[in-house]
C-alpha positions as CSV (number, residue, x, y, z in Angstrom):
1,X,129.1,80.2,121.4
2,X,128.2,76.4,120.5
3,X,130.4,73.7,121.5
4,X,130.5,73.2,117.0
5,X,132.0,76.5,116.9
6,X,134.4,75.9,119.6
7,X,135.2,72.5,118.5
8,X,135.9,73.8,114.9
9,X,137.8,76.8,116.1
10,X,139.8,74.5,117.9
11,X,140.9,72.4,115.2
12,X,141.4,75.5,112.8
13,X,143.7,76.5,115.3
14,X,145.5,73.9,115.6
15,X,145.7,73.2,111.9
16,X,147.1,76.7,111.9
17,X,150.1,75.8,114.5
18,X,151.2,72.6,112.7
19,X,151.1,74.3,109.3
20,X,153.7,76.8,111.4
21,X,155.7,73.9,112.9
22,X,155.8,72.1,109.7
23,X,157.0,75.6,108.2
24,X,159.4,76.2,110.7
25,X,161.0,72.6,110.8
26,X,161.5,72.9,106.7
27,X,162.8,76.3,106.4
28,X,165.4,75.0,109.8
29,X,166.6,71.9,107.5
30,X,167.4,74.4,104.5
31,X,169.8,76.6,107.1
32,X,173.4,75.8,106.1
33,X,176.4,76.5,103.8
34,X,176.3,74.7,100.2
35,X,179.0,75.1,98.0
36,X,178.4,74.8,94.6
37,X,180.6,74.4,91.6
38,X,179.5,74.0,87.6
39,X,181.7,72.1,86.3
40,X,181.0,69.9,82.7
41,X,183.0,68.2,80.0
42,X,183.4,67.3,76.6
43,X,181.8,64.3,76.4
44,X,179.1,65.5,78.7
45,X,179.5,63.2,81.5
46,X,178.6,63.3,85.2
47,X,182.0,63.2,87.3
48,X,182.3,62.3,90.9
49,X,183.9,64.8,92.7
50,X,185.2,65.1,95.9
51,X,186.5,68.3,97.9
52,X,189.0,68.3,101.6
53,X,188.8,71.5,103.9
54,X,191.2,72.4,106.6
55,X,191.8,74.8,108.6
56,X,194.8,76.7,110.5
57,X,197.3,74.3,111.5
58,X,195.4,71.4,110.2
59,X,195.7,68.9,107.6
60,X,193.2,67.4,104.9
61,X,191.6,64.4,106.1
62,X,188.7,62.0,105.0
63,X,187.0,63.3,108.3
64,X,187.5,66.7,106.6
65,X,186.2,65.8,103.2
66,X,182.7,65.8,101.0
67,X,181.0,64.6,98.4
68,X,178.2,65.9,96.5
69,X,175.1,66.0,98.3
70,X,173.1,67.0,95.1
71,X,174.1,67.1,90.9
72,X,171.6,69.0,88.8
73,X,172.9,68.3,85.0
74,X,176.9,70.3,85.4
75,X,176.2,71.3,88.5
76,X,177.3,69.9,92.0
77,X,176.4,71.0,95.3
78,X,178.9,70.3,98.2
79,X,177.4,70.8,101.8
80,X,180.5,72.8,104.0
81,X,181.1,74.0,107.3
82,X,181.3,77.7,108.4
83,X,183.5,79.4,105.8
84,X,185.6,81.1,108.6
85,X,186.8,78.4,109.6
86,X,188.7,77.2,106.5
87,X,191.7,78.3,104.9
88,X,192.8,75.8,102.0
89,X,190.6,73.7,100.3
90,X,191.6,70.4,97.5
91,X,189.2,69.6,95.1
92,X,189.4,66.4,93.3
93,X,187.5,67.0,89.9
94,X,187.1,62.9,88.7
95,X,188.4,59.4,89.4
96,X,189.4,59.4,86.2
97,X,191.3,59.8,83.1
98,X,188.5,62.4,81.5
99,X,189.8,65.2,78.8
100,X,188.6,68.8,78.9
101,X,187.0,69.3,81.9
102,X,185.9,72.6,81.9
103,X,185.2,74.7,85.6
104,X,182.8,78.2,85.0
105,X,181.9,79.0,88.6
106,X,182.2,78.2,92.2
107,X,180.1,79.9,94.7
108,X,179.5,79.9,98.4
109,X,175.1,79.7,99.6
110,X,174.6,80.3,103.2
111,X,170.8,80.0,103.9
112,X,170.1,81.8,107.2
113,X,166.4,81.7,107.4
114,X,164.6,84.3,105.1
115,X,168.2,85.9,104.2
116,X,170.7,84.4,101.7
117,X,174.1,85.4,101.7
118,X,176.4,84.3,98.9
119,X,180.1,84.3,97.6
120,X,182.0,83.3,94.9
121,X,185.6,81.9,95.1
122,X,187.5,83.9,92.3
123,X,188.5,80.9,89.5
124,X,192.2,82.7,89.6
125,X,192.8,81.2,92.8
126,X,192.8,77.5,91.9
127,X,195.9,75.7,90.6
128,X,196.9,72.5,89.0
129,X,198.3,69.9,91.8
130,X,198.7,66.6,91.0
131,X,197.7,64.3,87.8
132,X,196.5,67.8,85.8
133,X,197.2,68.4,83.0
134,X,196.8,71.1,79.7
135,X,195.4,73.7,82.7
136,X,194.1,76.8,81.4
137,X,192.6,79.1,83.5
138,X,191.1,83.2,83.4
139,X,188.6,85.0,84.9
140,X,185.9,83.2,83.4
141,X,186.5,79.2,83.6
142,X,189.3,76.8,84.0
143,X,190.1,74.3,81.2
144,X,192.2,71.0,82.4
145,X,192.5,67.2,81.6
146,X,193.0,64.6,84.1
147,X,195.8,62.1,83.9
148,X,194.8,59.0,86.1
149,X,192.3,58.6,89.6
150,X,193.6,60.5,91.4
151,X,193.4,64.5,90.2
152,X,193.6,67.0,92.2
153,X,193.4,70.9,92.2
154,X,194.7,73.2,95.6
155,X,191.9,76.1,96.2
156,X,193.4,79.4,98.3
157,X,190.2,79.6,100.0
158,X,189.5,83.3,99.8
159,X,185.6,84.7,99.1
160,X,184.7,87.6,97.7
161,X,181.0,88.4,99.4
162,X,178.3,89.2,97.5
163,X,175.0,91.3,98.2
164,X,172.7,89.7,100.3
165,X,169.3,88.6,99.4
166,X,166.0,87.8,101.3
167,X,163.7,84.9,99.7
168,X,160.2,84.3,100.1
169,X,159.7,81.1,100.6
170,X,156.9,80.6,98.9
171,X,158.2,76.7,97.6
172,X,158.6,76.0,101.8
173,X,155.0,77.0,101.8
174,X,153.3,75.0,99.5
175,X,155.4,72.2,100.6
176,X,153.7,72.7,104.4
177,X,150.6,72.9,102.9
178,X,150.4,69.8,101.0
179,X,151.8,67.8,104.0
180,X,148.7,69.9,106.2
181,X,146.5,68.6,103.5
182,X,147.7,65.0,103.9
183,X,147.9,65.1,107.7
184,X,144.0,66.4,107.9
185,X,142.5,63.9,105.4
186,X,144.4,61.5,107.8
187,X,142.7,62.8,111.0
188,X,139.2,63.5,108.9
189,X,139.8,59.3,108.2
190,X,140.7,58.6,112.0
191,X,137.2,60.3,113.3
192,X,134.4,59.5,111.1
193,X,135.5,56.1,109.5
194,X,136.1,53.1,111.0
195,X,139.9,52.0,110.0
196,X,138.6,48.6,108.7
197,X,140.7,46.6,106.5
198,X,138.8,48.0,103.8
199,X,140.4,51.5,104.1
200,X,143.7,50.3,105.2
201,X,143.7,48.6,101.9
202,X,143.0,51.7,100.2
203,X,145.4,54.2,101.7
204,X,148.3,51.5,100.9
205,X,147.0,51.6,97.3
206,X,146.7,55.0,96.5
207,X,149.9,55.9,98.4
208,X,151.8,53.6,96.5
209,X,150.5,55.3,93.4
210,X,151.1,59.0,95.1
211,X,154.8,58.2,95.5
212,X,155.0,56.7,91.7
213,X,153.4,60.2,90.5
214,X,155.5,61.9,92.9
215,X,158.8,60.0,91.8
216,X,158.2,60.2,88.2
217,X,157.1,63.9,87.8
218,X,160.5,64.4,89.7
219,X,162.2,62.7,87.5
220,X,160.8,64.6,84.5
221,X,161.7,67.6,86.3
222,X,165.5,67.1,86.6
223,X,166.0,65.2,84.0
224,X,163.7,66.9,81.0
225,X,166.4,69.6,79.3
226,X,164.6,73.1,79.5
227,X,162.9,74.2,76.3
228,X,161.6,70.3,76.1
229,X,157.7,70.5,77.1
230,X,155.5,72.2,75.2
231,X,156.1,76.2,74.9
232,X,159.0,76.1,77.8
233,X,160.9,79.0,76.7
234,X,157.6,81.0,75.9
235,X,155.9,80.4,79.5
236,X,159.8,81.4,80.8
237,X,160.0,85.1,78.9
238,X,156.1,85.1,79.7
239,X,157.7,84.9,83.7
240,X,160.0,87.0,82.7
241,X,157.8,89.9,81.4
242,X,155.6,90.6,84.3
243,X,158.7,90.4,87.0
244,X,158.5,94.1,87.0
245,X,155.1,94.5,86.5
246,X,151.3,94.4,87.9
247,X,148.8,95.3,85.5
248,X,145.7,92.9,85.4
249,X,145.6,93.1,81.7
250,X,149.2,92.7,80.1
251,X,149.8,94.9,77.0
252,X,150.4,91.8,74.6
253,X,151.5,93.7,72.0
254,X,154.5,94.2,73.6
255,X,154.9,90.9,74.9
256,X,158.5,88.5,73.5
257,X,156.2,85.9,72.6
258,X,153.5,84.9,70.9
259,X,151.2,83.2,74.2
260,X,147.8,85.2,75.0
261,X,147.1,83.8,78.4
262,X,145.8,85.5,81.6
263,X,149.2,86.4,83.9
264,X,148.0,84.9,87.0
265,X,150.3,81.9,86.8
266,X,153.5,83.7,85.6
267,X,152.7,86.4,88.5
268,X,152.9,83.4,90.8
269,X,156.1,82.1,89.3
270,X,157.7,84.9,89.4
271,X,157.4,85.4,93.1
272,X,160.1,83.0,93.1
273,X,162.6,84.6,90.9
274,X,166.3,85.5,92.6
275,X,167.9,87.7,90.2
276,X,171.3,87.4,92.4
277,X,171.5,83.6,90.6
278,X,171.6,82.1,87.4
279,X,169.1,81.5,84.5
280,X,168.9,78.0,85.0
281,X,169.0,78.2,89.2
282,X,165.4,79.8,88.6
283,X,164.4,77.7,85.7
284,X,164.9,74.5,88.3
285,X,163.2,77.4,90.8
286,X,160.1,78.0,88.5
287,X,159.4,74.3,87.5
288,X,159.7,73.2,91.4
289,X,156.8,75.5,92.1
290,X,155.1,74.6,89.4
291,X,155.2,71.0,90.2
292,X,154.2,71.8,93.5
293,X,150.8,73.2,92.3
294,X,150.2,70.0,90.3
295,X,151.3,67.8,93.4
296,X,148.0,69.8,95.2
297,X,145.9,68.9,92.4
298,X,147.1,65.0,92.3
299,X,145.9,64.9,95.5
300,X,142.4,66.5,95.1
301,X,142.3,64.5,92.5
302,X,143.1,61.2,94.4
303,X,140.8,62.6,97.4
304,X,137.8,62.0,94.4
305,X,138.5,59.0,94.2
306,X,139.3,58.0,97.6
307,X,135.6,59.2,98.8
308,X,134.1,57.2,96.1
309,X,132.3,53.8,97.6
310,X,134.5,51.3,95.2
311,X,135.7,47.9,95.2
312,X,139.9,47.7,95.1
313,X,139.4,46.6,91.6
314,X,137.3,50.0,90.9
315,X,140.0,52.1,92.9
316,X,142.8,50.2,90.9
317,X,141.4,50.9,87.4
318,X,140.9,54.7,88.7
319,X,144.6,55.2,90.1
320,X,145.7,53.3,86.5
321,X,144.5,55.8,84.3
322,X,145.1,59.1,86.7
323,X,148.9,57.6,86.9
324,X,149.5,55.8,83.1
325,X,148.6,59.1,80.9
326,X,152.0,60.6,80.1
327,X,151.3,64.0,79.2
328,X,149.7,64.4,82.7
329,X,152.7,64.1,85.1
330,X,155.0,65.5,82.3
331,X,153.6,68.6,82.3
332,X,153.5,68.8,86.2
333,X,157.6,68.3,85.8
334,X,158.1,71.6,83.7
335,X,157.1,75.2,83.5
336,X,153.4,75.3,82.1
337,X,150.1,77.0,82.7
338,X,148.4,73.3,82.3
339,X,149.3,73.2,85.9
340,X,146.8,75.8,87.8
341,X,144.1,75.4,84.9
342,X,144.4,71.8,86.0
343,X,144.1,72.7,90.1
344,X,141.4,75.3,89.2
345,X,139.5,72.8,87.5
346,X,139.8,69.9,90.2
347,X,138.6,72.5,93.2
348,X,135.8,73.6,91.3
349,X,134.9,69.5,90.3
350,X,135.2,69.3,93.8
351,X,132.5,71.8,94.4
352,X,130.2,70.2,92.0
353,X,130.5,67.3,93.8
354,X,129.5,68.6,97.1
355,X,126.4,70.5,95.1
356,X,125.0,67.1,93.8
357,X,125.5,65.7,98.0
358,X,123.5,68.7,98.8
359,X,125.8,70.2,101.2
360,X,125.6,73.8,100.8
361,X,128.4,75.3,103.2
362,X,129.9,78.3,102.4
363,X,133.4,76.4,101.7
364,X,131.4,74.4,99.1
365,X,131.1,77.7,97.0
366,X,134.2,79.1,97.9
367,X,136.3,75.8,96.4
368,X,133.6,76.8,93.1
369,X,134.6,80.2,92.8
370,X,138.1,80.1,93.2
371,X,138.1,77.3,91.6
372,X,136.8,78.6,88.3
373,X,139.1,82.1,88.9
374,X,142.1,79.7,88.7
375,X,141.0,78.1,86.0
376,X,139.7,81.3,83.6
377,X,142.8,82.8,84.5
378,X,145.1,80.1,84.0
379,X,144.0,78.9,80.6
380,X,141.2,79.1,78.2
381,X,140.5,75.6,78.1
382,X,140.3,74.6,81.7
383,X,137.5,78.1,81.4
384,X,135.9,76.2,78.9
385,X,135.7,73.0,80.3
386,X,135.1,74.1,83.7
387,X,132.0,76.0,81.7
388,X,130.7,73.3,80.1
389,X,130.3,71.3,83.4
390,X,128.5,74.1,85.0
391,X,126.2,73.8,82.4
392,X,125.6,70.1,82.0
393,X,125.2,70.4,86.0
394,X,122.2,72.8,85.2
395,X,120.7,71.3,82.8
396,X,120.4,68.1,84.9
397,X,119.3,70.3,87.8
398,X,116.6,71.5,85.8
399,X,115.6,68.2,84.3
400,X,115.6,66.9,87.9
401,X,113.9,69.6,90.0
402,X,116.6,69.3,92.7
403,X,117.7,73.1,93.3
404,X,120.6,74.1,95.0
405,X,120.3,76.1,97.9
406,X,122.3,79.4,98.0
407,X,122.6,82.4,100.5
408,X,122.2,86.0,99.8
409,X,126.0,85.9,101.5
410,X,127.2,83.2,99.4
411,X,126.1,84.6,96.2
412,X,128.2,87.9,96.8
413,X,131.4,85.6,96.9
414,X,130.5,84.1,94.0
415,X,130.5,87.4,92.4
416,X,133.3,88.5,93.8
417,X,135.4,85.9,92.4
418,X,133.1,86.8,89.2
419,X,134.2,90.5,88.8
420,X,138.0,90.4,88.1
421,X,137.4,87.4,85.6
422,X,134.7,90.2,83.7
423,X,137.1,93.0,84.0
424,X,139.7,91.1,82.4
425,X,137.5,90.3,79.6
426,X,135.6,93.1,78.8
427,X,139.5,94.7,78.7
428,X,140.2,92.0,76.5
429,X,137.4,92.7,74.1
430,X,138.0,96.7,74.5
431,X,141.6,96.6,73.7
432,X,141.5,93.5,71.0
433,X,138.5,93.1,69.3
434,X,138.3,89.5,70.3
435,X,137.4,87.2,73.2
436,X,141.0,86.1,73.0
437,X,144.0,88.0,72.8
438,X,145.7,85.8,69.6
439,X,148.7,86.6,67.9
440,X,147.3,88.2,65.1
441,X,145.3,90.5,66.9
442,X,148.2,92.1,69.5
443,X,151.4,91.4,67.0
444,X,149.6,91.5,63.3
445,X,152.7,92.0,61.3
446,X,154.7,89.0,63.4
447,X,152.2,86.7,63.1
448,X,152.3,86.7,59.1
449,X,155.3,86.5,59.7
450,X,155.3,83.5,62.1
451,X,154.5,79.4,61.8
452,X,150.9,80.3,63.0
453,X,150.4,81.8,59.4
454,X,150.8,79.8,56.0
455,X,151.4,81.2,52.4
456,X,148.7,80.4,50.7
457,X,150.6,78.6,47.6
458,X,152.0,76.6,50.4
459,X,149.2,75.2,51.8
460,X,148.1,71.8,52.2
461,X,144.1,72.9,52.4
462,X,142.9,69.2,54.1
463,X,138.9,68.6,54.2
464,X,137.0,66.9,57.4
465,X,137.8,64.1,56.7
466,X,141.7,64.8,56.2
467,X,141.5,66.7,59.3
468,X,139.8,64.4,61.8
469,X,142.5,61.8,60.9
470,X,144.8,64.6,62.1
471,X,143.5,65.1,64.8
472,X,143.1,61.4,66.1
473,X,146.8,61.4,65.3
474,X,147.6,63.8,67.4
475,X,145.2,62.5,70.4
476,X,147.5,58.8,69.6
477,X,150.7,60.7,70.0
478,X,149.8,63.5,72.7
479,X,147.3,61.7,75.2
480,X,148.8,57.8,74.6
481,X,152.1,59.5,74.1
482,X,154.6,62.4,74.7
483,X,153.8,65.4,72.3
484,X,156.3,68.2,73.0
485,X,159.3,69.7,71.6
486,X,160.7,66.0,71.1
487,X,158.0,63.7,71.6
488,X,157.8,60.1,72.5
489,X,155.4,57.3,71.3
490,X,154.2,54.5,70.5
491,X,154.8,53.1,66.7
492,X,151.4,51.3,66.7
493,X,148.4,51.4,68.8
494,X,148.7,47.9,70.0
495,X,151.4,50.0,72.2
496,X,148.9,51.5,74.5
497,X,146.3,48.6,74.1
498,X,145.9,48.8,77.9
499,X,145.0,52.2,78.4
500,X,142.8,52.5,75.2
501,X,140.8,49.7,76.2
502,X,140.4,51.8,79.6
503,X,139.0,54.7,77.6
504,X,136.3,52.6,75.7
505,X,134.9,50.9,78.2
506,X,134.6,54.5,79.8
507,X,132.8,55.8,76.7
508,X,130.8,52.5,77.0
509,X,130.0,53.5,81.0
510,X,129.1,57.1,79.8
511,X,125.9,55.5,77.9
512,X,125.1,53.6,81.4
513,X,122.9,54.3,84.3
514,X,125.3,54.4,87.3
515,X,123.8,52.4,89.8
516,X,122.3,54.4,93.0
517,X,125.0,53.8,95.7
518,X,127.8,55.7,93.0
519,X,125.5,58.7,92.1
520,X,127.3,61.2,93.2
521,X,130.5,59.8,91.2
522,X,128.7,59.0,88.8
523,X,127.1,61.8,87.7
524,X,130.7,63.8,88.3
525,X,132.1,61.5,85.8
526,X,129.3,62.1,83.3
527,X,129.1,66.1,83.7
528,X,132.9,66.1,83.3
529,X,133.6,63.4,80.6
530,X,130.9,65.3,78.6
531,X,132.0,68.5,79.1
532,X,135.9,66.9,77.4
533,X,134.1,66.0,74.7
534,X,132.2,69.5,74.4
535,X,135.6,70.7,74.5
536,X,137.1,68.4,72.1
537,X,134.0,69.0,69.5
538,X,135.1,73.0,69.6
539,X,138.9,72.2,69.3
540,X,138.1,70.5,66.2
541,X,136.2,73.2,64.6
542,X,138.5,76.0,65.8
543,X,141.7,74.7,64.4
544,X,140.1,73.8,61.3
545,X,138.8,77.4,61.0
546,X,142.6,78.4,61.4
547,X,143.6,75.9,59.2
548,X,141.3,77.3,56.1
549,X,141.4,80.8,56.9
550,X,145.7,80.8,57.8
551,X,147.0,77.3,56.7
552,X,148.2,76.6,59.8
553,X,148.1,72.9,60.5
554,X,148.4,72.9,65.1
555,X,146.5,73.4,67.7
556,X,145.1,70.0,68.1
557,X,146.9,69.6,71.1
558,X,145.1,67.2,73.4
559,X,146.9,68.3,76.8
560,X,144.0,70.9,76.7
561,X,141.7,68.3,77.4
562,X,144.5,67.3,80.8
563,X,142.3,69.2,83.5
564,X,139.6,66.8,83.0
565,X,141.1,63.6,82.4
566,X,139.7,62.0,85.8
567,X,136.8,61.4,83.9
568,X,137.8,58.9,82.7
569,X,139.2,57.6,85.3
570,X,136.0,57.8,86.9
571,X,133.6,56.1,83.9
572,X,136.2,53.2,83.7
573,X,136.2,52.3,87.2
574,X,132.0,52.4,87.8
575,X,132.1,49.8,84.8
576,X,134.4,47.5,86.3
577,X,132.3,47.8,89.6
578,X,129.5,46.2,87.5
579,X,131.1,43.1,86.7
580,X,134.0,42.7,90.0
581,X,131.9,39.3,90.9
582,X,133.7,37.6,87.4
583,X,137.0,36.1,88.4
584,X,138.5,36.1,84.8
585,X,136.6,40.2,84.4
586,X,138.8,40.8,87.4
587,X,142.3,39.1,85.5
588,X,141.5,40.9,82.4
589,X,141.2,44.0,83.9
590,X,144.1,43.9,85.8
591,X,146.6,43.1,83.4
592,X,145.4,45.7,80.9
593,X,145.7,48.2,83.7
594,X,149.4,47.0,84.2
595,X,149.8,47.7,80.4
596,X,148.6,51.0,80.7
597,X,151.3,51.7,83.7
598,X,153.9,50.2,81.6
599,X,152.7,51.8,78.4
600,X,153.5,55.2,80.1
601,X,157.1,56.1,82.4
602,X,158.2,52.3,82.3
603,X,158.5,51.9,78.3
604,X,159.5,55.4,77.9
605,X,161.9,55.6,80.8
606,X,164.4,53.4,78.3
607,X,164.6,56.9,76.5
608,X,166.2,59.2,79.5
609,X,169.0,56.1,79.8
C-alpha cells in the first residue's frame, strides 16, 4: 500500500473520530432537565418569568431560582435540577400588572442521550398566592390577572410520567457535519496555502458574512409566524403525509394538498418528527433541519468563492450579493423544498467546476451525481437548471475539443444515481400522463375548483406584453424583495439601486471574455448565469400557457431561479476585478454593495420590530 493511500486513510480516519467527538460533545450539552411552560396573554406580550424550587426541609431562595434560558413565541423553557429532588415549586408569571394571562401546559424534558423522558405537571395543582387575581383554572389552562411586580403562583410539584421516547438525532448530525466541513477546509488551508495576509484577509471577510447569514436566517426562523413563507402549511401536511409511508412514487391523488414534488425532502423532514410533542414543537423541529441543509449549501457556496483567485474588492462584491438577496436566506429560515434543490444544485456546480480543472477523481462525479439526484428530487426547477448547465458545459466541451475523461467505474455511479431519478419518471408519466404530476392531473375536480383555475368570464386574458410586465413585477418584489404569504418590498426601485446595479453589470460581464487566470470561475459563472436565464425564458412561457388555457395569473415566482443565484455573484465580481486599479471604481462599488446589504435584512428588519 502507497504512503498516498496510507496518508489519506489516515486523515479519513481521523476525520471520522472528530466527526464522533464533535457528535458526542453536542448530544452531552443537550443531557439535562428543561421545564417548559406555554404561557401567553391578551395583548400578546413576552413576560419575564421567573420560577424557585426547594426541596424537603428547604426554603426558596435566589440560589434556588431560574429564569428562562430560552422563549420561542408563548413558550418558555426553564433549565431544572433532578426532579426527585424537589417538592414545591413558586412560579412568578410577570413583573407586572398584565391582565389575562392565560397558562395551557407545563411539562417536564429530561434528555438522556438518545432517550427522552417527559412529564407533565397536572394545571390542577397550581394555585393563586400572592398579587393574583380573577384565577380560573381546569384541566385545560389557567386564566389569571396580575395585580403589581411581584405575582406569584405555589406549584405542588407532583409529575405524572409520560411514555418515553428515543430521538434520532439527525439535527446533532448535521450540526457535526457542518463544523467537520469547516474544520477540514481549515486544515486543507493550513497545508497547501501559505497563510499570507492575503488569506487571513479573506477568511475574516467571508466569516463575518457567514455569521450575518447565519444570524439572520435565525432570525427568520424564530421569528417568521408559521404559514408565512411561501406554501408553509402545504410542505407541513406534504411532511405530514409520508410519516407513515415509503413509496418512491406518492399516490398524489390522495395527497391534502395541491404540491407535485418528488418526496425526498419531506422523507428527510420527517425523520425528525416526535409525535409525543406538539404541532408547533416539530414545526420549530422541521424548519431547524431544514435550515441546517441550507447552512451546508451557504458554505459550498462560499467555498466557490473562496477558491476563486480575486482581489478583496471581487470577494466583497461576491459575498454582497450571496448575503443582500432576501428571498435567499428567508427561505433557508422556514420549511421549503428550495432548500435541498438549492444544496443539490451547488454540489453538482461544484462538480462542474472540478470538470473544467480537469480533475477527474471519482469524488468529482460522485458530488455530480448526487448532486443532480438532490436536485431532480427536490424540485423541478433546480432539475431544470442543473440540466441546462450540463448542457451549456457540453456544448462548450464540444466547441473546445477538451473531453472529459471518465472510467468504466465512474460511469456505473453515474447511472446509479441515474436509475431512481428514471423510475420516478417513467412512474410519473405511467400513472399521470404528464412529465409533472400538476393538480389537475392527480385532483381534476379540486383543481377547477381551486385558485389554480379561473372562470373564464372572470378572466383578465393579458397579451406578452401585459405579461412580461408581470412578470418583471414579480422578479422586483420576489428577488429585490420578500414575496410570500405577506410580502415585503421596496415602493420604488431606487430601493434596491445597490443590488440592481450588481446584476447589470453581471449581465454586462456575461457578454465579456473572462480573462485567463479566472477561467475556471468564469466559465462556472457563464454556464450557470445562462442556464437562470434558460430557466427564466421557460418560466415565462409556461405560466403564460396556464394563464391562457386556465386564467390563472402565478407562477412567476422568481425563488425558482434561488439555486443559481451565485451566478451572479460570480459575473459581478470578475467585472469589478477588471477595473480594482480605479480608486473612485473601488468607492463606487463599495457603497452600492453596502446598499444592497442594507436594502435586504437591515431596511426590512424595521418590520419584525
Amino acid at each position: 500500500m502507497s504512503k498516498i493511500t496510507l496518508s489519506k486513510l489516515s486523515y479519513s480516519f481521523l476525520a471520522f473520530f472528530i466527526f464522533i467527538a464533535i457528535f458526542i460533545s453536542l448530544l452531552y450539552k443537550q443531557n439535562g432537565i428543561i421545564m417548559t411552560v406555554n404561557m401567553s396573554t391578551a395583548q400578546g406580550y413576552t413576560l419575564n418569568p421567573k420560577i424557585y424550587f426547594s426541596g424537603v426541609n428547604q426554603g426558596l431562595s435566589e440560589h434556588n431560582s431560574r429564569t428562562p434560558i430560552d422563549i420561542q413565541n408563548t413558550s418558555y423553557s426553564f433549565e431544572i435540577p433532578d426532579i426527585n429532588t424537589i417538592t414545591t415549586m413558586r412560579f412568578d408569571p410577570t413583573t407586572k400588572k398584565i391582565k389575562d394571562i392565560r397558562i395551557e401546559n407545563i411539562q417536564i424534558i429530561r434528555t438522556n442521550w438518545f432517550k427522552i423522558l417527559r412529564y407533565t405537571i397536572p394545571l390542577t395543582q397550581i394555585t393563586e398566592h400572592h398579587q393574583i387575581e380573577g384565577f380560573k383554572k381546569d384541566i385545560h389552562s389557567i386564566q389569571f390577572s396580575t395585580l403589581g411586580n411581584d405575582p406569584q403562583l405555589n406549584i405542588d410539584f407532583k409529575v405524572e410520567v409520560e411514555p418515553k421516547s428515543y430521538i434520532l438525532p439527525l439535527i446533532t448530525l448535521l450540526i457535526s457535519f457542518i463544523i467537520l466541513m469547516i474544520l477540514a477546509y481549515l486544515f486543507y488551508l493550513y497545508r497547501h496555502q501559505k497563510m499570507s495576509e492575503s488569506v487571513t484577509t479573506k477568511l475574516i471577510l467571508y466569516s463575518l458574512f457567514f455569521a450575518f447569514i447565519l444570524f439572520k436566517t435565525v432570525y427568520y426562523k424564530d421569528n417568521i409566524r408559521f404559514g408565512y413563507p411561501p406554501d408553509e402549511t402545504m410542505h407541513l401536511k406534504y411532511i405530514t403525509y409520508v410519516q407513515d409511508k415509503n413509496d418512491i412514487v406518492p399516490q398524489f391523488e390522495n395527497m391534502p394538498h395541491y404540491l407535485s414534488h418528488p418526496p425526498l425532502y419531506y422523507k428527510i423532514l420527517s425523520l425528525v418528527t416526535d409525535k409525543n410533542i406538539s404541532s408547533n414543537e416539530n414545526i420549530e423541529k422541521y424548519r431547524t433541519l431544514s435550515m441546517l441543509l441550507y447552512f451546508i449549501t451557504v458554505l459550498l457556496i462560499l467555498y466557490l468563492g473562496f477558491s476563486a483567485s480575486l482581489s478583496n474588492l471581487g470577494h466583497f462584491v461576491y459575498l454582497s450579493i450571496i448575503t443582500a438577496i432576501p428571498m435567499h436566506s428567508y427561505l433557508g429560515g422556514s420549511i421549503t423544498n428550495d432548500t435541498l434543490g438549492m444544496l443539490g444544485a451547488i454540489l453538482a456546480i461544484i462538480a462542474i467546476k472540478r470538470l473544467i480543472e480537469e480533475n477527474y477523481h471519482t469524488l468529482t462525479y460522485v458530488l455530480l451525481g448526487f448532486g443532480g439526484f438532490l436536485a431532480y428530487f427536490a424540485k423541478l426547477t433546480s432539475a431544470l437548471l442543473l440540466f441546462f448547465a450540463i448542457i451549456f458545459f457540453l456544448f462548450r466541451m464540444f466547441y473546445t475539443h477538451q473531453w472529459i475523461q471518465i472510467t468504466k467505474k465512474q460511469f456505473l455511479l453515474l447511472v446509479l444515481f441515474l436509475v431512481p431519478i428514471l423510475y420516478y419518471q417513467i412512474s410519473i408519466v405511467l400513472n399521470y400522463h404528464g412529465l409533472i404530476p400538476t393538480y389537475n392531473l392527480t385532483n381534476p375536480e379540486a383543481y377547477f375548483k381551486s385558485g389554480f383555475f379561473v372562470e373564464e368570464q372572470y378572466r383578465q386574458n393579458l397579451n406578452h406584453a401585459q405579461w412580461a410586465e408581470r412578470m418583471l413585477h414579480y422578479i422586483q418584489g420576489g428577488w429585490f424583495g420578500i414575496h410570500s404569504h405577506h410580502s415585503f418590498g421596496h415602493a420604488q426601485w431606487s430601493g434596491v439601486l445597490g443590488l440592481v446595479l450588481l446584476h447589470s453589470i453581471a449581465i454586462i460581464s456575461l457578454f465579456i471574455p473572462c480573462p485567463k487566470q479566472y477561467k475556471t470561475f468564469g466559465i462556472i459563472g457563464k454556464l450557470s448565469l445562462l442556464a437562470l436565464f434558460s430557466v427564466l425564458i421557460i418560466q415565462y412561457f409556461f405560466s403564460y400557457k396556464t394563464h391562457i388555457n386556465a386564467g390563472y395569473l402565478g407562477g412567476l415566482q422568481p425563488r425558482y431561479l434561488l439555486p443559481f443565484m451565485f451566478s451572479f455573484a460570480i459575473m459581478a465580481s470578475l467585472f469589478v476585478e477588471r477595473f480594482k486599479a480605479y480608486f473612485i471604481f473601488n468607492i463606487f462599488i463599495i457603497a452600492i454593495c453596502i446598499h444592497a446589504l442594507y436594502s435586504d435584512f437591515f431596511y426590512f428588519l424595521q418590520y419584525y420590530q
